[in-house]
PDB file with one MODEL, atoms N, CA, C and O in Angstrom:
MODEL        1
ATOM      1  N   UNK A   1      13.001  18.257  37.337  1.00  0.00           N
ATOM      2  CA  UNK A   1      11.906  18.361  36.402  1.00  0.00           C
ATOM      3  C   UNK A   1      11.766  17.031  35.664  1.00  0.00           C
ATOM      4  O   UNK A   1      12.719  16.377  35.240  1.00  0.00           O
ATOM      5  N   UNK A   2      10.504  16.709  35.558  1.00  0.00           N
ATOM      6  CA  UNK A   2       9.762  15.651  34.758  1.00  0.00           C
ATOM      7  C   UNK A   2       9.487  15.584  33.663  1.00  0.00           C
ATOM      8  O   UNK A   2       8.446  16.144  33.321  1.00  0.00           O
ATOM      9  N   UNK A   3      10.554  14.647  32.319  1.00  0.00           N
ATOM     10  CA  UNK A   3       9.980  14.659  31.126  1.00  0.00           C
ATOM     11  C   UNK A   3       9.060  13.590  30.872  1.00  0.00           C
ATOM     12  O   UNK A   3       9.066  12.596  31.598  1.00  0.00           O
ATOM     13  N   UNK A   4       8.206  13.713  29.828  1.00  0.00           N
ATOM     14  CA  UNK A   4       7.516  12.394  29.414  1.00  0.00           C
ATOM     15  C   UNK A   4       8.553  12.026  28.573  1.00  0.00           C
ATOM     16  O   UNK A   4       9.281  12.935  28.173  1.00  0.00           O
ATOM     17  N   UNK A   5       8.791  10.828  28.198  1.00  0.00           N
ATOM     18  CA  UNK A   5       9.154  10.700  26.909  1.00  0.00           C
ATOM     19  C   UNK A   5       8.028  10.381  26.184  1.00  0.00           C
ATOM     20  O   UNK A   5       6.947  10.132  26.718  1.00  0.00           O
ATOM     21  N   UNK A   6       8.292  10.371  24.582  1.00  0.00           N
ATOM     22  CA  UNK A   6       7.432  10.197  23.328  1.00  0.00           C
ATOM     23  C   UNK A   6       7.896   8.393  23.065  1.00  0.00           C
ATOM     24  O   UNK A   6       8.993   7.952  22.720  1.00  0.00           O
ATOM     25  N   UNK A   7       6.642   7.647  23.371  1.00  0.00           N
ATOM     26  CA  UNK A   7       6.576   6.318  22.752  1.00  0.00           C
ATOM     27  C   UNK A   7       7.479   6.212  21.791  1.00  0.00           C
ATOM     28  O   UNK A   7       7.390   6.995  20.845  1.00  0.00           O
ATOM     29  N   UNK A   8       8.604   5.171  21.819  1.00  0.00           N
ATOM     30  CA  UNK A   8       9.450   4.952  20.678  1.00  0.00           C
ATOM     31  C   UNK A   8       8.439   4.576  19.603  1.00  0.00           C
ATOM     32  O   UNK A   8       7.437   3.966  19.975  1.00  0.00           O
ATOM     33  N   UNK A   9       8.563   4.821  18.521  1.00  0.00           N
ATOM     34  CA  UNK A   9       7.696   4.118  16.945  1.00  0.00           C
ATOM     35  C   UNK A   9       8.711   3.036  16.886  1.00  0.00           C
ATOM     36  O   UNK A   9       9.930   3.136  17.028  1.00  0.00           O
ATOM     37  N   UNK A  10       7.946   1.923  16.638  1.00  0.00           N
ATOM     38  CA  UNK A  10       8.846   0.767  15.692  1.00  0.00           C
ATOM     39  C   UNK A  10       8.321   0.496  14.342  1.00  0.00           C
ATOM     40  O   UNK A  10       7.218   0.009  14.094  1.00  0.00           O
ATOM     41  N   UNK A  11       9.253   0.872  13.464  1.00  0.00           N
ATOM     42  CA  UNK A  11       8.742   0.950  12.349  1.00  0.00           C
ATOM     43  C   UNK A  11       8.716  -0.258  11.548  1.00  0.00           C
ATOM     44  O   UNK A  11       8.411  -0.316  10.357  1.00  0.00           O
ATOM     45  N   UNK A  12       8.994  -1.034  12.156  1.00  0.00           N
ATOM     46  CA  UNK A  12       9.112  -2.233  11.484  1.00  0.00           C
ATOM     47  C   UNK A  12       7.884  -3.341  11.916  1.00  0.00           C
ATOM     48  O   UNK A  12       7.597  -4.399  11.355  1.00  0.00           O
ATOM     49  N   UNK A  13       7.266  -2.711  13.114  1.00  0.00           N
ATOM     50  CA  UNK A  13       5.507  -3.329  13.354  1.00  0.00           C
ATOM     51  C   UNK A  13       5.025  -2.201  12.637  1.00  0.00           C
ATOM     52  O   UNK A  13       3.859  -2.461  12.339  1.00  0.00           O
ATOM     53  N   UNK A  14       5.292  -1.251  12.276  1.00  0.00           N
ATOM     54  CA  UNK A  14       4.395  -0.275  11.266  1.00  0.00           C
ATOM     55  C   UNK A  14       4.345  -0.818  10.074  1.00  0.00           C
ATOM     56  O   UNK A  14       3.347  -1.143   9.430  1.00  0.00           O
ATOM     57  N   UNK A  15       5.343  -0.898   9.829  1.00  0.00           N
ATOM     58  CA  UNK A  15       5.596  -1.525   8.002  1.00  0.00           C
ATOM     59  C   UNK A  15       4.488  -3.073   8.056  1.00  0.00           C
ATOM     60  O   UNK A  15       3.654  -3.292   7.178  1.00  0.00           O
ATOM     61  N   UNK A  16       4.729  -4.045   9.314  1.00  0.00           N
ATOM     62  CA  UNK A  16       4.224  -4.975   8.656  1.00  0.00           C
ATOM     63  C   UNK A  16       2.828  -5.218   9.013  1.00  0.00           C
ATOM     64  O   UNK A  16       2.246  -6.250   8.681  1.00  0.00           O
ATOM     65  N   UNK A  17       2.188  -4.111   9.807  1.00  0.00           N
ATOM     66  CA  UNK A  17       0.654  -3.853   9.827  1.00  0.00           C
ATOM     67  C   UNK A  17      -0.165  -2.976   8.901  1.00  0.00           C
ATOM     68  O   UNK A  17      -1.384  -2.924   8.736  1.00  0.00           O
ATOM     69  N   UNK A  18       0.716  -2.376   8.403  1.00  0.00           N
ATOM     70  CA  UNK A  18       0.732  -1.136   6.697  1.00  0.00           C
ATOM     71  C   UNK A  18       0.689  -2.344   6.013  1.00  0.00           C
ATOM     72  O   UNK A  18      -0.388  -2.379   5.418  1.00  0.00           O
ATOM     73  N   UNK A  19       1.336  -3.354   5.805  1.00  0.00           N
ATOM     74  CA  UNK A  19       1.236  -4.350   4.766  1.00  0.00           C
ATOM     75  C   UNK A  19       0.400  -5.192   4.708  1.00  0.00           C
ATOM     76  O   UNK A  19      -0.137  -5.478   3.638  1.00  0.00           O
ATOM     77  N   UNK A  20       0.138  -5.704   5.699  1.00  0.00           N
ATOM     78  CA  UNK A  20      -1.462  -6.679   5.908  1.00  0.00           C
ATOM     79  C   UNK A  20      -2.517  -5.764   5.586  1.00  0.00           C
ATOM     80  O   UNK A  20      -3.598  -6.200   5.190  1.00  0.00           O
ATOM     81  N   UNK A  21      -2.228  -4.079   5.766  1.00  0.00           N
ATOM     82  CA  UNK A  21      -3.391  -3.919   5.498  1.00  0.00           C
ATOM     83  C   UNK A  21      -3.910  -3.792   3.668  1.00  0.00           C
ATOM     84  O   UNK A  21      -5.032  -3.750   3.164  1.00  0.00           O
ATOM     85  N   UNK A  22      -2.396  -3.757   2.993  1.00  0.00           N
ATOM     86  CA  UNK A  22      -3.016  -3.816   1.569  1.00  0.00           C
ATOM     87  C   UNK A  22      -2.773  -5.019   1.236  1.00  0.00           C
ATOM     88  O   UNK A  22      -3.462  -5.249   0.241  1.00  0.00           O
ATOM     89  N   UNK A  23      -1.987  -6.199   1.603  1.00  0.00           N
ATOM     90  CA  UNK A  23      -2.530  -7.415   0.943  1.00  0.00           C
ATOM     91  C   UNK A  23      -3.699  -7.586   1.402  1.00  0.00           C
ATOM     92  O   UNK A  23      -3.817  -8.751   1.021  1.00  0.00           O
ATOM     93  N   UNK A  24      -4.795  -7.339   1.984  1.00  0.00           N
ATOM     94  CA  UNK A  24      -6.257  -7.203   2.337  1.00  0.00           C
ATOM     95  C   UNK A  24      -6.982  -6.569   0.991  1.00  0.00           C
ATOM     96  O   UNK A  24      -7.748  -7.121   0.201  1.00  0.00           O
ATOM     97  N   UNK A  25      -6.356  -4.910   1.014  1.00  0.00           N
ATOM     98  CA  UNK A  25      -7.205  -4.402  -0.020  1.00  0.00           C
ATOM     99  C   UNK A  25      -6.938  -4.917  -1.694  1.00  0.00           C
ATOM    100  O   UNK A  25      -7.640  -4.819  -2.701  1.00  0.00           O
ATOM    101  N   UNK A  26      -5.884  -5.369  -1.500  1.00  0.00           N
ATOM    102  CA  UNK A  26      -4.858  -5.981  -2.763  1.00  0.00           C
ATOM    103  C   UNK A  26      -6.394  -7.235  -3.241  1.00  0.00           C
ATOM    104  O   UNK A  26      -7.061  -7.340  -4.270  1.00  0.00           O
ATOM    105  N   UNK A  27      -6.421  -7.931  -1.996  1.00  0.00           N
ATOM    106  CA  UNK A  27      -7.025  -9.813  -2.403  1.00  0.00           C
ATOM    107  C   UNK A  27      -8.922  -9.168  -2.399  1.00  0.00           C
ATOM    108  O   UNK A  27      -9.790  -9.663  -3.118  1.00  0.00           O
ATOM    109  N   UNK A  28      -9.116  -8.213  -1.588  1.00  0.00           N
ATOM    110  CA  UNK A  28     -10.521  -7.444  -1.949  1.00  0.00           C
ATOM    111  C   UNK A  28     -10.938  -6.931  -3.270  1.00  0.00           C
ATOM    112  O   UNK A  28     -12.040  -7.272  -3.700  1.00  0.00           O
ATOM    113  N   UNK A  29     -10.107  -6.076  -4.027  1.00  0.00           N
ATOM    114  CA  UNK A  29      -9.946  -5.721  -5.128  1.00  0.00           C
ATOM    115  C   UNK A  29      -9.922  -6.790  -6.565  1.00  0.00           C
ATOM    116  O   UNK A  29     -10.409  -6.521  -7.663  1.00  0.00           O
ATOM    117  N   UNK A  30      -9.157  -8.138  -6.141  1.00  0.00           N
ATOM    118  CA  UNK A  30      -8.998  -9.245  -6.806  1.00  0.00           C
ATOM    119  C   UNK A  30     -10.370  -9.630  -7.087  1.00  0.00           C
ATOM    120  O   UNK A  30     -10.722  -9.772  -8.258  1.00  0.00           O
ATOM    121  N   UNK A  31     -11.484  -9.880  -5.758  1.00  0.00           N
ATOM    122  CA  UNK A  31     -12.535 -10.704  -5.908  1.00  0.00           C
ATOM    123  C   UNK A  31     -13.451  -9.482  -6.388  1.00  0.00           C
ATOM    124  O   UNK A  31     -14.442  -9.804  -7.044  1.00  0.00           O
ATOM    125  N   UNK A  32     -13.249  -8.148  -6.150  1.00  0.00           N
ATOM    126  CA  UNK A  32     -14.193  -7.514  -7.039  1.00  0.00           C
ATOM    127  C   UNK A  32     -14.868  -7.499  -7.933  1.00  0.00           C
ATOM    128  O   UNK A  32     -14.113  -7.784  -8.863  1.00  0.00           O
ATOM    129  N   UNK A  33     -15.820  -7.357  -8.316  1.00  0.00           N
ATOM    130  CA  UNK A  33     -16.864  -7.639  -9.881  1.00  0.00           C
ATOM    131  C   UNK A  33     -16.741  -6.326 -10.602  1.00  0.00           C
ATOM    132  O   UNK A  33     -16.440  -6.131 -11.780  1.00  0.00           O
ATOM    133  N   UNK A  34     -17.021  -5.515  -9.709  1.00  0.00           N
ATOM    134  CA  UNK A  34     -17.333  -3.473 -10.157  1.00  0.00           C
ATOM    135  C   UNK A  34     -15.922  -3.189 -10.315  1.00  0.00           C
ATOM    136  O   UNK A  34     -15.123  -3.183  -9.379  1.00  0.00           O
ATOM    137  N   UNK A  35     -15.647  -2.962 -11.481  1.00  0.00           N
ATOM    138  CA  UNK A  35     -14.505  -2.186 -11.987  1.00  0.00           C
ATOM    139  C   UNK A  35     -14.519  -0.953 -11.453  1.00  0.00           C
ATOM    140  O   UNK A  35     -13.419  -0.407 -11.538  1.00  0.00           O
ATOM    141  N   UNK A  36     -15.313  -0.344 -10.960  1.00  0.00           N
ATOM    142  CA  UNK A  36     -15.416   1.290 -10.536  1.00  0.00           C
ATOM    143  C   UNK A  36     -14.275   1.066  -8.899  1.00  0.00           C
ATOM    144  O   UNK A  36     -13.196   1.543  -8.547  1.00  0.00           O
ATOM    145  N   UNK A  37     -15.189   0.165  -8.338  1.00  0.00           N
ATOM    146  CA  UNK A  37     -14.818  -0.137  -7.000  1.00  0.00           C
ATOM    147  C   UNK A  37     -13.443  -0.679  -7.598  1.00  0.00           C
ATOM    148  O   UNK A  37     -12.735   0.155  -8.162  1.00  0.00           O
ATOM    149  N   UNK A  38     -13.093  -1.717  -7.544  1.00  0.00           N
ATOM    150  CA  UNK A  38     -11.813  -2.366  -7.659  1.00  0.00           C
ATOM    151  C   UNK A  38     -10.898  -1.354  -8.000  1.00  0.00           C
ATOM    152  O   UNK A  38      -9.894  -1.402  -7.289  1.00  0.00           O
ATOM    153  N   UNK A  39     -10.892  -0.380  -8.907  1.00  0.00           N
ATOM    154  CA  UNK A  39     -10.033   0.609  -9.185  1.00  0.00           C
ATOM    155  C   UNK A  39      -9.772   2.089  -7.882  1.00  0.00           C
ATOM    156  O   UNK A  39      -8.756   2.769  -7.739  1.00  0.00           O
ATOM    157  N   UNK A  40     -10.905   2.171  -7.227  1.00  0.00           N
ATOM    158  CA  UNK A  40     -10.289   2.718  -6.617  1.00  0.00           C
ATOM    159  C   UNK A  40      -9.819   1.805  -5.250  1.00  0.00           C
ATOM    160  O   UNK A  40      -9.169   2.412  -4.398  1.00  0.00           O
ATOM    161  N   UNK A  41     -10.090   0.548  -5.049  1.00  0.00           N
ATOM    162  CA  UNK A  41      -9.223  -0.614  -4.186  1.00  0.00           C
ATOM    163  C   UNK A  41      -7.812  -0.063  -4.565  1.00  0.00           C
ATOM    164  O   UNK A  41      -7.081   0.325  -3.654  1.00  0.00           O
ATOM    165  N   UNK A  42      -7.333  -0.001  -6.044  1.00  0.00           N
ATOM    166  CA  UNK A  42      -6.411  -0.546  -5.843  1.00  0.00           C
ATOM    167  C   UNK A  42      -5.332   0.899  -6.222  1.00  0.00           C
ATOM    168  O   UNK A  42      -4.123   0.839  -6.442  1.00  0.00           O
ATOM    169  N   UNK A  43      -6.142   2.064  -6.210  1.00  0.00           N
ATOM    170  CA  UNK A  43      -5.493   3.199  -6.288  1.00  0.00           C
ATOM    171  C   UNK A  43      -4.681   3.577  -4.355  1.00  0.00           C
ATOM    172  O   UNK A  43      -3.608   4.015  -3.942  1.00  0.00           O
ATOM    173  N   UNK A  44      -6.034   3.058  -3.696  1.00  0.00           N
ATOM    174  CA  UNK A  44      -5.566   2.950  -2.510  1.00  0.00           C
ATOM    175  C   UNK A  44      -4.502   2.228  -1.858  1.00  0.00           C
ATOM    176  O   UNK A  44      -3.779   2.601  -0.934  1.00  0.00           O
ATOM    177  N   UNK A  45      -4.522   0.989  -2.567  1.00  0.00           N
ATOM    178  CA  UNK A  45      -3.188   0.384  -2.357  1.00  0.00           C
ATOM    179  C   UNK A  45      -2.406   0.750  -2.854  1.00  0.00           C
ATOM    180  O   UNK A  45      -1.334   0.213  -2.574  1.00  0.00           O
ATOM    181  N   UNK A  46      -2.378   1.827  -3.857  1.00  0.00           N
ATOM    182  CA  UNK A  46      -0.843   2.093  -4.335  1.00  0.00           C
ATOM    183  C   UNK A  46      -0.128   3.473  -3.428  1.00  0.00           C
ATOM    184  O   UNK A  46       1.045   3.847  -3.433  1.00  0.00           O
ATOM    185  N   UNK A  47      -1.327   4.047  -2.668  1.00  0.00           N
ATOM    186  CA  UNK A  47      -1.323   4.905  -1.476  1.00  0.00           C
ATOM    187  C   UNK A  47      -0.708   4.289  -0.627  1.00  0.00           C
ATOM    188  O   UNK A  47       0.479   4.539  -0.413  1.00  0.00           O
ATOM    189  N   UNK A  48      -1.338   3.407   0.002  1.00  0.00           N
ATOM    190  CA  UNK A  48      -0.643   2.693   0.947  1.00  0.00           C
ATOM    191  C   UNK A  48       0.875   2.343   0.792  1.00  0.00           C
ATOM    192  O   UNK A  48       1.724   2.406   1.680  1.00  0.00           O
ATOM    193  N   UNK A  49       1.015   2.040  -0.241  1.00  0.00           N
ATOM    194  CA  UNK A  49       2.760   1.285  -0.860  1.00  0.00           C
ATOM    195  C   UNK A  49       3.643   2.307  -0.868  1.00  0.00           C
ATOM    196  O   UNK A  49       4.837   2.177  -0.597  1.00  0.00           O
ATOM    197  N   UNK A  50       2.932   3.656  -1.267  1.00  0.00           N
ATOM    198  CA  UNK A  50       3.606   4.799  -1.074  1.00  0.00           C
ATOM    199  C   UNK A  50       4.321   5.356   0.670  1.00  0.00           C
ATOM    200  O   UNK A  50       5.435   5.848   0.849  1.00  0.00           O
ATOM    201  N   UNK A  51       3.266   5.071   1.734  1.00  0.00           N
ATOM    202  CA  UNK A  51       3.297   5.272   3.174  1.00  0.00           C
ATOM    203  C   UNK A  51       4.614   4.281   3.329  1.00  0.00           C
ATOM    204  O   UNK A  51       5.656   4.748   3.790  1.00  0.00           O
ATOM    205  N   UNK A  52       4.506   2.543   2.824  1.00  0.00           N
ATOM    206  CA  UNK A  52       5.398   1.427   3.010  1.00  0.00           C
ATOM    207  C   UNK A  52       6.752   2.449   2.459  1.00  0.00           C
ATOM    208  O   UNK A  52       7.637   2.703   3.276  1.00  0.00           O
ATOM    209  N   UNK A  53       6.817   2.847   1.439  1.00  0.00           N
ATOM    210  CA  UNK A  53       8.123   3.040   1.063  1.00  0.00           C
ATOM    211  C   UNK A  53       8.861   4.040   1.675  1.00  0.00           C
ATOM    212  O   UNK A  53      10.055   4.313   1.559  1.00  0.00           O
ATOM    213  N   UNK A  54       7.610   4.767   2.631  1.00  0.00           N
ATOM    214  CA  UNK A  54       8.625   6.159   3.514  1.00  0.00           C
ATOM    215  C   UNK A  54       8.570   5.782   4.472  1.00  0.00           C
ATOM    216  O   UNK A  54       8.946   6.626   5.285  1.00  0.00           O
ATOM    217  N   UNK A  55       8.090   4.300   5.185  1.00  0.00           N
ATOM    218  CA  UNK A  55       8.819   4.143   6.463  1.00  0.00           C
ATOM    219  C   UNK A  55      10.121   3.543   6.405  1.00  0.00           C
ATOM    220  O   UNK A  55      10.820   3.439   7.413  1.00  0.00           O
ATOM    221  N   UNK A  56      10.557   3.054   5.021  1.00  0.00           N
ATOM    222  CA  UNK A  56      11.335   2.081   4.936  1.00  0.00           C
ATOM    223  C   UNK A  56      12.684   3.301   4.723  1.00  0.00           C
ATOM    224  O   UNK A  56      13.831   3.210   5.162  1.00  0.00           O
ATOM    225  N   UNK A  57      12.150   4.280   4.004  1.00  0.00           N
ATOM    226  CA  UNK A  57      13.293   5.973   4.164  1.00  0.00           C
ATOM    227  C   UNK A  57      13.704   6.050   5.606  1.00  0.00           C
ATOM    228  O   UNK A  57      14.871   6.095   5.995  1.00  0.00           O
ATOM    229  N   UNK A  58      12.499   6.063   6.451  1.00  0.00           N
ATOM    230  CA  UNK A  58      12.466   6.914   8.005  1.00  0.00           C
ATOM    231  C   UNK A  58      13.455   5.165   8.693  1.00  0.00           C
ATOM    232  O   UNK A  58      13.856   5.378   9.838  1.00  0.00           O
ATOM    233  N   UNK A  59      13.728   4.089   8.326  1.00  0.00           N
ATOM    234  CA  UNK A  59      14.393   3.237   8.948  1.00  0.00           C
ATOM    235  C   UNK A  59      13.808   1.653   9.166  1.00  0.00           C
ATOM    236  O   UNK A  59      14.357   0.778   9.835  1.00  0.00           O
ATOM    237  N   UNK A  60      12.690   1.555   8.502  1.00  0.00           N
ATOM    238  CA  UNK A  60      11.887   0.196   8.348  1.00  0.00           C
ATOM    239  C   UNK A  60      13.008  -0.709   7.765  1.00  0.00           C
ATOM    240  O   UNK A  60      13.370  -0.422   6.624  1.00  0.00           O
ATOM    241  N   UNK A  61      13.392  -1.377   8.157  1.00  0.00           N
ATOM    242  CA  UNK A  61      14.394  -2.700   7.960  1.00  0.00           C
ATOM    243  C   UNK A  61      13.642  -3.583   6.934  1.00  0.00           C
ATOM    244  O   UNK A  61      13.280  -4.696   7.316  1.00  0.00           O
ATOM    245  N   UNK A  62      13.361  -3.175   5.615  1.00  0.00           N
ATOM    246  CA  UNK A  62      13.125  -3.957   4.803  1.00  0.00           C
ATOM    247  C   UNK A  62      13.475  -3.646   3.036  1.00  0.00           C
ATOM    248  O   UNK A  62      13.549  -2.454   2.738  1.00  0.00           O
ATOM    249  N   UNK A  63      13.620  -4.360   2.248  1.00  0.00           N
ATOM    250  CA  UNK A  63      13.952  -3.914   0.790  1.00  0.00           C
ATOM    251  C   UNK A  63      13.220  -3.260   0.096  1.00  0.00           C
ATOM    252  O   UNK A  63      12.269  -3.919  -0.325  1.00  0.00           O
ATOM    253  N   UNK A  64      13.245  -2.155  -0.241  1.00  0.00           N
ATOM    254  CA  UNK A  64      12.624  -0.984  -0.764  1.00  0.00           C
ATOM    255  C   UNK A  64      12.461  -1.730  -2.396  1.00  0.00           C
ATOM    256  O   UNK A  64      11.420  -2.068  -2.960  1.00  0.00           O
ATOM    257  N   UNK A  65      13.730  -1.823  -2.832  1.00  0.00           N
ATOM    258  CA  UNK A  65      13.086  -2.229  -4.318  1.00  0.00           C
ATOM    259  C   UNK A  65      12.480  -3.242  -4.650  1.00  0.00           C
ATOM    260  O   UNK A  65      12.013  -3.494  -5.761  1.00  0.00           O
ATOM    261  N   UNK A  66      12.445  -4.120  -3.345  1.00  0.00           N
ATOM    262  CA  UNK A  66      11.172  -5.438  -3.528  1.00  0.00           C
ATOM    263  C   UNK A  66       9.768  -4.470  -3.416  1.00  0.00           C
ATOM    264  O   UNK A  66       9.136  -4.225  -4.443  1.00  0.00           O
ATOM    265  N   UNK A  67       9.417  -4.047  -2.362  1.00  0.00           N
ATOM    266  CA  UNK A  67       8.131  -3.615  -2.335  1.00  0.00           C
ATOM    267  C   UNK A  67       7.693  -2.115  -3.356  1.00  0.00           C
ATOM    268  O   UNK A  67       6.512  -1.800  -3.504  1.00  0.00           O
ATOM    269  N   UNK A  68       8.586  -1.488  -3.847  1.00  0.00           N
ATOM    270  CA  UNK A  68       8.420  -1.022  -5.089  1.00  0.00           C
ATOM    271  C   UNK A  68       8.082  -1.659  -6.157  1.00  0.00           C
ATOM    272  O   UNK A  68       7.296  -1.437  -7.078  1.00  0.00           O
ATOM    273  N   UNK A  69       9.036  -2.760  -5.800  1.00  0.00           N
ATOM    274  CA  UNK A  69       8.309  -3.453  -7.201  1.00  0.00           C
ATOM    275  C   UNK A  69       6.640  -3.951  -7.368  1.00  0.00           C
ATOM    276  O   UNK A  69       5.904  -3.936  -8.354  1.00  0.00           O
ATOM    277  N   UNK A  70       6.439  -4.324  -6.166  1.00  0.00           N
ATOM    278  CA  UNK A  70       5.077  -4.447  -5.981  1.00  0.00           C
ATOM    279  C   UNK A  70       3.942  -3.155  -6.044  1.00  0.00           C
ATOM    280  O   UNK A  70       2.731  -3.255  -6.244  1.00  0.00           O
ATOM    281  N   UNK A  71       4.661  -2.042  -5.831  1.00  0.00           N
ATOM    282  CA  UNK A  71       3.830  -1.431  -6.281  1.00  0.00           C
ATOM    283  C   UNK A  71       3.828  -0.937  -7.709  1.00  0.00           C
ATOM    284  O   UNK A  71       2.813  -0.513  -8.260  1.00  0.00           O
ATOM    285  N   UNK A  72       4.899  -1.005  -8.222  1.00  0.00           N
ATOM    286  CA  UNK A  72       4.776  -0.731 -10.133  1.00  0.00           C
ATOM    287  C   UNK A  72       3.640  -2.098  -9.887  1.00  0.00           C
ATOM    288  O   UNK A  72       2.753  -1.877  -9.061  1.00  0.00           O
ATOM    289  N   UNK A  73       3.642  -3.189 -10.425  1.00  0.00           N
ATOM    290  CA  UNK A  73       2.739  -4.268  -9.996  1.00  0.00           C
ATOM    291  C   UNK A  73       1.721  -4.053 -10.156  1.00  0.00           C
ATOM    292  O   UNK A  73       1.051  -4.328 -11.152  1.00  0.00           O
ATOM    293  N   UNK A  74       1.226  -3.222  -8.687  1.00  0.00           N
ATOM    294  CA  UNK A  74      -0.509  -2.862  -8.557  1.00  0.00           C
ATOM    295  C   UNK A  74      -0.690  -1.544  -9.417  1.00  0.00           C
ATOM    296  O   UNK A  74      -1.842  -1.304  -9.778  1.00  0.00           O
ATOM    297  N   UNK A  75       0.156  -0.797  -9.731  1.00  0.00           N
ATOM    298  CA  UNK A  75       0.126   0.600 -10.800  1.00  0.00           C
ATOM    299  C   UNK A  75      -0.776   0.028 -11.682  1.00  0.00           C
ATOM    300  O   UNK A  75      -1.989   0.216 -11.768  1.00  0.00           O
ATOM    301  N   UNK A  76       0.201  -0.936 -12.547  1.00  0.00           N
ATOM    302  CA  UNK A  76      -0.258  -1.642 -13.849  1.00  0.00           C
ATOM    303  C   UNK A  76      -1.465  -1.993 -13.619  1.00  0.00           C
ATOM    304  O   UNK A  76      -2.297  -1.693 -14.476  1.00  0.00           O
ATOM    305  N   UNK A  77      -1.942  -2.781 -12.309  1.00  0.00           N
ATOM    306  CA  UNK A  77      -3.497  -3.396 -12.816  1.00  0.00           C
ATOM    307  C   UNK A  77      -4.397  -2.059 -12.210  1.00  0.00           C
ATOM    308  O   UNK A  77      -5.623  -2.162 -12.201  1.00  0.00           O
ATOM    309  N   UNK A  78      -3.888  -1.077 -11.815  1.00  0.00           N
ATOM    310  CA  UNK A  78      -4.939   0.067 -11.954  1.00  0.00           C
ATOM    311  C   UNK A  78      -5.077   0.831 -13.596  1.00  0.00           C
ATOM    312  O   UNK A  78      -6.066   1.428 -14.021  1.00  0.00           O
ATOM    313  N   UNK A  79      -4.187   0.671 -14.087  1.00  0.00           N
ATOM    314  CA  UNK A  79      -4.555   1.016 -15.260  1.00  0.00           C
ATOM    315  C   UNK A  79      -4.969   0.370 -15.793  1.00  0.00           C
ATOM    316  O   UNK A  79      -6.108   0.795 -15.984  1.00  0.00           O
ATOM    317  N   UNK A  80      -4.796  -0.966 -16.501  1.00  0.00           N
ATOM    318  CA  UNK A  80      -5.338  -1.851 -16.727  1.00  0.00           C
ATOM    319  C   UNK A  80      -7.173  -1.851 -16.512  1.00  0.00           C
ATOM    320  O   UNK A  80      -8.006  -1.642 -17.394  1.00  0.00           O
ATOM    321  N   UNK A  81      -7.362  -2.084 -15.397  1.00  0.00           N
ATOM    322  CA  UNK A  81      -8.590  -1.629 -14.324  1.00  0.00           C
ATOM    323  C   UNK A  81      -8.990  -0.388 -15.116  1.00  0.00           C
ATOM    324  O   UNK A  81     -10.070  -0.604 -15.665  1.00  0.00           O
ATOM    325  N   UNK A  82      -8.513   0.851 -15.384  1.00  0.00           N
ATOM    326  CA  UNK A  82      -8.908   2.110 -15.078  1.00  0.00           C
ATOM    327  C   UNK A  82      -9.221   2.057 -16.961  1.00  0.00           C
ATOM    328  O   UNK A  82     -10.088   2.886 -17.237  1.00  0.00           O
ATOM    329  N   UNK A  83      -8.858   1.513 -17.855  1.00  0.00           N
ATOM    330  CA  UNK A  83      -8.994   1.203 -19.360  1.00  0.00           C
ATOM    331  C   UNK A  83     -10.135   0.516 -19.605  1.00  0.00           C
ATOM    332  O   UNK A  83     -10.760   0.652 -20.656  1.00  0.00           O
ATOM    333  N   UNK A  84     -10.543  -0.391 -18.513  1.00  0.00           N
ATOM    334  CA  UNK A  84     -11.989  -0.882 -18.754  1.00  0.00           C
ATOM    335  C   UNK A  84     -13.070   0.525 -18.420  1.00  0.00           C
ATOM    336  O   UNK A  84     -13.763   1.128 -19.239  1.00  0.00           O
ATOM    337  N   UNK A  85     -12.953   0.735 -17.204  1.00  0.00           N
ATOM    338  CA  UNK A  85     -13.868   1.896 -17.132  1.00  0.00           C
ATOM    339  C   UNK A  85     -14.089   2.377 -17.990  1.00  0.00           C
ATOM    340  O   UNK A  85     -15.250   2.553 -18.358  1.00  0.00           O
ATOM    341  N   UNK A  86     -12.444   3.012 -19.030  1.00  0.00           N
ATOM    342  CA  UNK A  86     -12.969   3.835 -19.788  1.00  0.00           C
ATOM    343  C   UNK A  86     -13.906   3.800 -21.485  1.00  0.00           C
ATOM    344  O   UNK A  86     -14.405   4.515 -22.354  1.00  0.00           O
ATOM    345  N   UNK A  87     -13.640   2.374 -21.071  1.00  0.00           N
ATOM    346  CA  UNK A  87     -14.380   1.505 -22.114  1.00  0.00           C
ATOM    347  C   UNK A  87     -15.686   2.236 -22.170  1.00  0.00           C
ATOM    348  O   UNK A  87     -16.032   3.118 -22.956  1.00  0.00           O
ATOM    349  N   UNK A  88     -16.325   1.705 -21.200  1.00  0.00           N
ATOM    350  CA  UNK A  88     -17.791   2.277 -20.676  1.00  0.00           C
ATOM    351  C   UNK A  88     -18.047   3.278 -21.042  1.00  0.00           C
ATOM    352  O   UNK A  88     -19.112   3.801 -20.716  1.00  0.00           O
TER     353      UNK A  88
ENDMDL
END
């Protein structure tokens, strides 16, 4: 009998294509004008940082409390961000 196997995951081309994709939304969010938009840029990136930090659980070969730290980081300028809105 014939198994397939299941594509190994490498989580460590996961992690660093997860990461290009929010230093993208990270430097998008930067040049933003609309506080509406930019805030939810950068709520999404803190989504994303969240995905980064459970591949790095599941075995991603990289420092968790560096890229935590980056996301406390982007936390702050969503609030920050999210205090102007509420200006308005």
């Amino acid at each position: 009998m014939f198994f397939k196997r299941k594509p190994k995951v490498d989580l460590d081309t996961q992690f660093k294509e997860l990461y290009k994709e929010i230093n993208k939304i990270t430097a998008d969010a930067g040049n933003e004008l609309d506080y509406v938009i930019k805030y939810s840029q950068l709520q999404l990136a803190c989504n994303k940082y969240d995905q980064l930090l459970k591949l790095i659980d599941k075995g991603a070969n990289f420092d968790k409390e560096h890229f935590a730290s980056l996301k406390e980081s982007v936390e702050k300028e969503t609030k920050r961000v999210k205090g102007f809105i509420d200006e308005d």
